[in-house]
C-alpha positions, 0 to 999 in steps of 0.5 A: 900893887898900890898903883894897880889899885889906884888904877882900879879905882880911877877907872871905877870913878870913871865908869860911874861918872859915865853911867851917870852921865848915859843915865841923864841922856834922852834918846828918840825912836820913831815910826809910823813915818814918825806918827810915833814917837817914844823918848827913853832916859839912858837908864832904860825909862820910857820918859813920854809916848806921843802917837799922832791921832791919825795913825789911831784905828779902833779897827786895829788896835794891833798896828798901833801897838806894834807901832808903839813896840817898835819906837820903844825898842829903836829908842832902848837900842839907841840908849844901848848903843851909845852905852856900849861905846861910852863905856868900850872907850873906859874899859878899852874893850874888856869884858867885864862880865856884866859889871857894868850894868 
């Protein structure tokens, strides 16, 4: 039984080591063939928003925040994605239920 526990526990330290590391990675979206750009920290933070002033049209200011929704998620899906496989690679594909976010 000790072993399982100190097994538990190793693998705890791991994951928190592993969210701490994600937390302080950046991630980029872009769009707009890159007019766009929106930079995110691993933890889920919106760090910057730089849009190119050629892609701002007061004739349609809905383009241009679809265009700022898109870089948002292409960025939050790619903080996401590498979660996934950071911590699938601790857990060996357990479902741990939503313990790890």
């Amino acid at each position: 039984m000790n072993q399982l526990l100190r097994q538990a526990q190793q693998m705890q330290e791991q994951l928190l080591a592993a969210r701490e590391d994600l937390a302080g990675r950046t991630y980029e979206g872009r769009s707009g063939g890159g007019a766009i750009r929106v930079m995110v920290s691993g933890s889920g933070r919106i760090d910057s928003i730089s849009i190119d002033p050629s892609v701002i049209d007061s004739t349609d200011p809905g383009m241009l925040g679809d265009l700022i929704v898109v870089a948002t998620n292409q960025a939050l899906e790619a903080a996401s994605t590498d979660a996934s496989n950071a911590m699938g690679g601790l857990t060996g594909g357990l479902d741990l239920g939503g313990l790890l976010g």
